[in-house]
C-alpha positions as CSV (number, residue, x, y, z in Angstrom):
1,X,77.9,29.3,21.8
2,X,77.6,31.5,18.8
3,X,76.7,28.3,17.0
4,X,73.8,27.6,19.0
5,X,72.6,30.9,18.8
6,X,72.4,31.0,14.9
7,X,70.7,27.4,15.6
8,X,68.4,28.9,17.4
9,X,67.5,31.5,14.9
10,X,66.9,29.7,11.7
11,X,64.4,27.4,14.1
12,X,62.6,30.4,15.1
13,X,62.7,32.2,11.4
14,X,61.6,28.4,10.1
15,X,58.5,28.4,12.5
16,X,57.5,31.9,11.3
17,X,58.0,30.9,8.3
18,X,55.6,27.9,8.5
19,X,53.1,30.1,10.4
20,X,52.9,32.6,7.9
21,X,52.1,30.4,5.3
22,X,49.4,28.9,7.3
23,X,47.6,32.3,7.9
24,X,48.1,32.1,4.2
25,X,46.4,29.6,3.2
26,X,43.3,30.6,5.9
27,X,43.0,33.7,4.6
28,X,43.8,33.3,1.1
29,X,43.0,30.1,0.4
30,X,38.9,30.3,0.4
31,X,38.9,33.4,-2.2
32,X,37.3,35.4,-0.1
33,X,39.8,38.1,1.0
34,X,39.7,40.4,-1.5
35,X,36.4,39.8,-2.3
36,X,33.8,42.5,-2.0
37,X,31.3,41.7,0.9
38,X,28.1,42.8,2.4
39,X,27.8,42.8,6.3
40,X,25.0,40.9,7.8
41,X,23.6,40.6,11.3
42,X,21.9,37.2,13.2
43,X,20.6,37.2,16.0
44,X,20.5,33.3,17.6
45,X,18.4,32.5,20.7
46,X,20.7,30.0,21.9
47,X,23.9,28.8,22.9
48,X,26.5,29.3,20.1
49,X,29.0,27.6,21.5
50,X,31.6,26.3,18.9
51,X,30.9,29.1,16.8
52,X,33.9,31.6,16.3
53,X,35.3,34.3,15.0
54,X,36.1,32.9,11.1
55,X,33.6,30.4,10.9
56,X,32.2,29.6,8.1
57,X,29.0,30.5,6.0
58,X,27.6,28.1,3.9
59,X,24.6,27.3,1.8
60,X,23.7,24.0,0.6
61,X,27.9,23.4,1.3
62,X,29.2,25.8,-0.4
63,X,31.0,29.0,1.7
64,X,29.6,32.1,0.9
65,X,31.5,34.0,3.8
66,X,32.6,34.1,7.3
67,X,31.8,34.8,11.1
68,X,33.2,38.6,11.6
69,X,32.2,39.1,14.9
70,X,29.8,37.8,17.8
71,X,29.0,39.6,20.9
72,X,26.2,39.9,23.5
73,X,23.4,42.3,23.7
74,X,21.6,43.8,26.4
75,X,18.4,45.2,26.9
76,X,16.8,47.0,30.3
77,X,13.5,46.8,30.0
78,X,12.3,44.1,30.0
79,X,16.3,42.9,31.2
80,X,16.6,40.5,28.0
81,X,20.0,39.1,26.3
82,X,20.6,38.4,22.5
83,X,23.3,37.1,20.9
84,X,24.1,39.1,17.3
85,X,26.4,37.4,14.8
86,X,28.1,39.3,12.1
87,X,28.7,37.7,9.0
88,X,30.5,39.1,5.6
89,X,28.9,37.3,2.1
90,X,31.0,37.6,-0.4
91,X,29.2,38.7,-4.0
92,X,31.3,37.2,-6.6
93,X,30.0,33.1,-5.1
94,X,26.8,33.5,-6.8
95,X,27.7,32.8,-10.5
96,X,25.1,33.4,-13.7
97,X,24.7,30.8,-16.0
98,X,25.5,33.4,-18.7
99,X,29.1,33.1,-19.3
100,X,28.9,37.0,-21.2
101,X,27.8,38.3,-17.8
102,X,30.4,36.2,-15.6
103,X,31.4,38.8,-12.6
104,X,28.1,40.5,-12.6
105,X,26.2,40.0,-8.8
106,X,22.8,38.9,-9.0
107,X,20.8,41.8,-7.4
108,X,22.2,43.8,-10.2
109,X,21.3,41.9,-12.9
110,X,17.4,41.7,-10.9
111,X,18.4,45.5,-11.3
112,X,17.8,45.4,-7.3
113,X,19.0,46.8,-4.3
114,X,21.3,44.6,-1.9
115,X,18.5,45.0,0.2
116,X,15.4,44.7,-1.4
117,X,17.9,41.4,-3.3
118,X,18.0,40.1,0.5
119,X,14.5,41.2,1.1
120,X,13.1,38.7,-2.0
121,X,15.4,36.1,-0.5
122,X,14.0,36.5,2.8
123,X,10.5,36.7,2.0
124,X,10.8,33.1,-0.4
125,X,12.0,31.6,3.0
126,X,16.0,32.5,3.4
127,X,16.9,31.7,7.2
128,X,20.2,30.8,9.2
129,X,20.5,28.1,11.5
130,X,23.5,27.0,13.8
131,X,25.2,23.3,12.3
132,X,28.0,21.4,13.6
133,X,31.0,21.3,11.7
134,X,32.3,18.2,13.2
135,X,31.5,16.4,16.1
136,X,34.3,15.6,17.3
137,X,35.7,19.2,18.0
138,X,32.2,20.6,18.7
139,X,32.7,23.8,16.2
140,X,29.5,25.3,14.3
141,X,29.2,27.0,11.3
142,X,26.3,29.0,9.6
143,X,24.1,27.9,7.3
144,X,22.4,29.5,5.4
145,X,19.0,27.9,3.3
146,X,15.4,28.0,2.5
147,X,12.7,27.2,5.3
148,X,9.5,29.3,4.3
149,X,7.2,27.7,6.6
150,X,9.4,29.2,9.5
151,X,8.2,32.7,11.1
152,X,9.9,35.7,10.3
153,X,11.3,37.5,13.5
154,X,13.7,40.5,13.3
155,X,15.6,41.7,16.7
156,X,17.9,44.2,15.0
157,X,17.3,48.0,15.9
158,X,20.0,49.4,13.7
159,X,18.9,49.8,10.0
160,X,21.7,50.6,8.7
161,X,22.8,46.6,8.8
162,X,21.0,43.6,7.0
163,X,19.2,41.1,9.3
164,X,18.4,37.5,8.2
165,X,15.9,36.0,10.4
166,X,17.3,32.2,12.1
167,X,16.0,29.5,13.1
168,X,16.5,27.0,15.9
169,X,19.5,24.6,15.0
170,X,18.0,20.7,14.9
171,X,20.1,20.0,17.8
172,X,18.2,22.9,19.6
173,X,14.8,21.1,18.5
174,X,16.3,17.9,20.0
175,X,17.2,19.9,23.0
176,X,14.0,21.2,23.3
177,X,12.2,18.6,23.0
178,X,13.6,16.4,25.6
179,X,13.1,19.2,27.6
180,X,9.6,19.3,27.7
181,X,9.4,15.1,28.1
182,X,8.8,14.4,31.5
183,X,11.8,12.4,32.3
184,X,11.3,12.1,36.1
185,X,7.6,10.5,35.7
186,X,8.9,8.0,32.7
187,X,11.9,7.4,34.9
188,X,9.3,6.5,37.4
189,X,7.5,4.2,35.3
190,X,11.0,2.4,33.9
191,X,11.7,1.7,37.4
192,X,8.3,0.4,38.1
193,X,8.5,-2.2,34.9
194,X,11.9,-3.4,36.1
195,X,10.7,-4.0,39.6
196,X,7.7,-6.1,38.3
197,X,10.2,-8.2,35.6
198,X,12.5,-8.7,38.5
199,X,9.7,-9.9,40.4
200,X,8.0,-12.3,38.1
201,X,11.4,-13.4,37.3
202,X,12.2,-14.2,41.2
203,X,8.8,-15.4,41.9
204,X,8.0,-19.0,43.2
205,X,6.1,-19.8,39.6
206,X,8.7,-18.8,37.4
207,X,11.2,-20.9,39.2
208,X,8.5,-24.0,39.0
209,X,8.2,-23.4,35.0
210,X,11.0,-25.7,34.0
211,X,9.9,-28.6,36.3
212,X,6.2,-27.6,34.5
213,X,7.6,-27.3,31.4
214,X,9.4,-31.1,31.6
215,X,6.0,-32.3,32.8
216,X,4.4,-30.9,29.6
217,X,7.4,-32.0,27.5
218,X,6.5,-35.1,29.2
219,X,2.8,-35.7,28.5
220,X,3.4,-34.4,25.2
221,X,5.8,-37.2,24.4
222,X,3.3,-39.8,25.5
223,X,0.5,-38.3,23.8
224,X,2.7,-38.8,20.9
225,X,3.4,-42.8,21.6
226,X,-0.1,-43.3,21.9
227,X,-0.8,-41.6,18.8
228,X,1.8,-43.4,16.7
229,X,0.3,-47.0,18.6
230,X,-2.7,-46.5,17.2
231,X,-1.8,-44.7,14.1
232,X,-1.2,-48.3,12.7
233,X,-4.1,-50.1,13.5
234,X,-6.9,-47.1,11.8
235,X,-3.9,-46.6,8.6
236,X,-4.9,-50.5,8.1
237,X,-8.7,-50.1,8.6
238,X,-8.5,-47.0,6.3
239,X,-6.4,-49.5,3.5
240,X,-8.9,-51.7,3.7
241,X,-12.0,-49.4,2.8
242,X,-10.3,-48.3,0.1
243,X,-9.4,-51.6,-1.3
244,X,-13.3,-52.8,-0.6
245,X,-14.6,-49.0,-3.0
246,X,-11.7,-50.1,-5.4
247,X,-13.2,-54.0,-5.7
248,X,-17.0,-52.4,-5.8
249,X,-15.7,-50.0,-9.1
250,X,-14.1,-52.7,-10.9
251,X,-16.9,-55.0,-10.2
252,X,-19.1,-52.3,-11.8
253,X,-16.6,-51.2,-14.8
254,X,-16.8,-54.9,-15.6
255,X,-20.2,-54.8,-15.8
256,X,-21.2,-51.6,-17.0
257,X,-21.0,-52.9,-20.3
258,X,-23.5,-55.1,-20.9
259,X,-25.9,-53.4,-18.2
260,X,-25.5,-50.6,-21.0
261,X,-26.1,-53.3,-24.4
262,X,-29.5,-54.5,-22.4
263,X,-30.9,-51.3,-21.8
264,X,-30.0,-50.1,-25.1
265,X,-31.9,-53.2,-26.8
266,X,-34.9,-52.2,-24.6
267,X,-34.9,-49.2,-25.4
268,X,-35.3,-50.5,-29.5
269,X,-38.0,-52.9,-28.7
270,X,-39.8,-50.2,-27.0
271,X,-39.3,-47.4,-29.9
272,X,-40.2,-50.1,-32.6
273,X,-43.5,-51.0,-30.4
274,X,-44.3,-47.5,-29.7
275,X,-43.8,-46.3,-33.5
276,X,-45.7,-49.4,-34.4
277,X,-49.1,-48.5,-32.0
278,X,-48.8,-45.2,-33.3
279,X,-48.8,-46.0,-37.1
280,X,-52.2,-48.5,-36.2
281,X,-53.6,-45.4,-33.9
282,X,-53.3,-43.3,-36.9
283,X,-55.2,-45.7,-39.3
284,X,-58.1,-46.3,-36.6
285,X,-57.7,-42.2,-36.5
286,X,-58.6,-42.5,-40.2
287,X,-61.4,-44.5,-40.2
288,X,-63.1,-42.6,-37.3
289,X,-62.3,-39.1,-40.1
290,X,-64.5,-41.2,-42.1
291,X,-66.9,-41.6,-40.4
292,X,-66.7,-38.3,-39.0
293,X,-67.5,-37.3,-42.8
294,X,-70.4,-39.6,-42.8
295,X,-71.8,-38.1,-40.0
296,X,-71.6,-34.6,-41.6
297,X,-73.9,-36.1,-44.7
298,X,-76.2,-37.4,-42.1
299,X,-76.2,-33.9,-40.6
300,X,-77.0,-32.1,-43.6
301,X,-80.1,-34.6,-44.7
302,X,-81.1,-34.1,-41.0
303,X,-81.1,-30.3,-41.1
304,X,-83.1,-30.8,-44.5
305,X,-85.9,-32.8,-43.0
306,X,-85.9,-32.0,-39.4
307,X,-84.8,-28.1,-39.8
308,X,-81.9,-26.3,-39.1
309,X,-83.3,-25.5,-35.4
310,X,-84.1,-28.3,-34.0
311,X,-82.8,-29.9,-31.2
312,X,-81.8,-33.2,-32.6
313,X,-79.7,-31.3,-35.6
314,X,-77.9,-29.0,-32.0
315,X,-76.7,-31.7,-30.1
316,X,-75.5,-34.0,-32.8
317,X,-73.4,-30.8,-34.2
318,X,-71.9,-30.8,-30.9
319,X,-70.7,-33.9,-30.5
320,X,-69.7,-34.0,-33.7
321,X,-67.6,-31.3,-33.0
322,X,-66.0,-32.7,-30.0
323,X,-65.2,-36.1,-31.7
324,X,-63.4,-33.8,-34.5
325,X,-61.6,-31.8,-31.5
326,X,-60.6,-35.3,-30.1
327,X,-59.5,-36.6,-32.8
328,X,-57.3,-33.9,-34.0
329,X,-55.0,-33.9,-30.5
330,X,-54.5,-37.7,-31.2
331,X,-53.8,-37.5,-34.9
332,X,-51.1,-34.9,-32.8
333,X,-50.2,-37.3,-30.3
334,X,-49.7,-40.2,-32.7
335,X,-48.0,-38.2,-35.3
336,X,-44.7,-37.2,-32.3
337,X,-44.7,-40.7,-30.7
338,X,-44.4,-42.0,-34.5
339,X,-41.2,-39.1,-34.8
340,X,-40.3,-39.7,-31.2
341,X,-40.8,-43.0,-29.9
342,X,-38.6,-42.7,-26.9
343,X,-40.8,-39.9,-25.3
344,X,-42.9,-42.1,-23.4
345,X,-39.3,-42.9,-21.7
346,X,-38.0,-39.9,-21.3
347,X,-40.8,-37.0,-21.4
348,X,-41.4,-34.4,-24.1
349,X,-38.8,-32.4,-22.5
350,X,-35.0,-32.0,-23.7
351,X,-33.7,-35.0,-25.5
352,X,-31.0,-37.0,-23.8
């Protein structure tokens, strides 16, 4: 019996043992015991269920402190409820990059206040929001971070204690959100689109689309037949013109040739019979400057005996003139067609 006892015992002594060293680790573990802290106050407008006494305080994931306390507050006029959450931060978790000033808080180093430090930090956007820990269990924790395009509200009366404003937790947005959807009228509308599927499914012209669709399937399949029957018949036809244009080309590759030699040796005779009218205009074009200079002798003795007015000398100046005129734009002419035979062929215009 004694035996049992003493059994007994050590289990129990084991047990405390064990729990002990758990409360250790809690309390211990984090490095925040004997830390020094500074007490802070949130006030959350909703539910903060999961959250509990020793939850953590984080920002951006790393703990900065602990849940201390959370209670409810009333007020009478108007009859309101609040929900204030103390937290302790711990000072030493901020370290400077400085290793010559390793221990030394922040605010002192700004030479600031704790509260016009938390003042800076609230005015640059510091907030606290509700976040789930896990899931699974449900439990919250703080966190801490920067959100400056969120208001600034304080609810705190006592100024004694620092305040950091919150914000409403994402699952609080989603909360609110579905909220103010209006559930019953889209219900109203899901209902109304699965009536009319169920409908159109049911109806008497979905149940005649298959026999439809094997008509169509059907036709289709004949149109096809009918297309590969006469597919053959225009493939041939098409052959054929092809092979009639391939025998027309050839015939006129073949003779191409000497289509080409004929019109070339025209073109020669007609160059050589062109340069050689030229060369004879421009010798009749000589004999007519000859006598062009014979009728300016004839001129002067005229203007001698008949004077330099009269009307005789006046008009055969002038045509004298106009034969010279004349004669110059066919020396011209005859001078290119002697240089360019093939102009009378082709034009005066770009040579091809």
């Amino acid at each position: 019996m004694t035996s049992i006892k003493q059994k007994s015992l050590i289990g129990t002594f084991v047990l405390g043992s064990i729990g002990l060293l758990i409360v250790a680790v809690v309390f211990f573990g984090s490095g925040l015991f004997f830390t020094p802290k500074t007490p802070v106050v949130l006030y959350f407008q909703e539910s903060v269920g999961g959250l509990s006494v020793g939850s953590p305080v984080v920002f951006r994931g790393v703990q900065l402190g602990q849940v201390t306390g959370i209670k409810i507050e009333a007020r009478i006029n108007p009859l309101s409820f609040s929900i204030p959450v103390t937290i302790e931060l711990a000072h030493n978790q901020i370290q400077l990059m400085n290793p010559k000033k390793k221990g030394t808080s922040l605010a002192s180093e700004l030479n600031m206040s704790k509260e016009a430090f938390f003042k800076e930090l609230i005015d640059k956007g510091l907030r606290a929001e509700l976040y789930s820990k896990s899931f699974v269990t449900g439990e919250l924790q703080v966190m801490l971070d920067f959100a400056p395009d969120t208001p600034e509200t304080y609810y705190a009366h006592d100024p004694n204690i620092l305040e950091i404003p919150t914000k409403p937790s994402k699952l609080e947005k989603i909360a609110r959100t579905l909220e103010s959807l209006p559930l019953s009228e889209i219900t109203d509308h899901l209902l109304s689109a699965v009536k009319g599927i169920d409908e159109l499914v049911n109806s008497e012209k979905m149940k005649a689309v298959p026999e439809d669709l094997s008509t169509m399937l059907t036709n289709a399949d004949a149109v096809v037949q009918k297309v590969k029957t006469d597919i053959g018949p225009l493939i041939a036809q098409v052959e054929k013109t092809f092979a009639s244009y391939k025998a027309l080309a050839d015939d006129v590759g073949k003779n191409l040739p000497a289509l080409t030699e004929s019109y070339t040796k025209l073109a020669q005779n007609a160059d050589e019979q062109i340069r050689t009218m030229a060369i004879e205009a421009k010798a009749a074009m000589l004999k007519l400057e000859s006598a062009l200079d014979q009728g300016q002798k004839t001129l002067v003795d005229l203007r001698k005996t008949a004077g330099p007015n009269s009307a005789t000398v006046t008009d055969l100046q002038k045509t004298l003139n106009e034969i010279a005129g004349m004669a110059r734009s066919a020396k011209s002419l005859f001078d290119f067609l002697e240089r360019h035979p093939e102009a009378l062929i082709q034009g005066k215009g770009q040579r091809r």
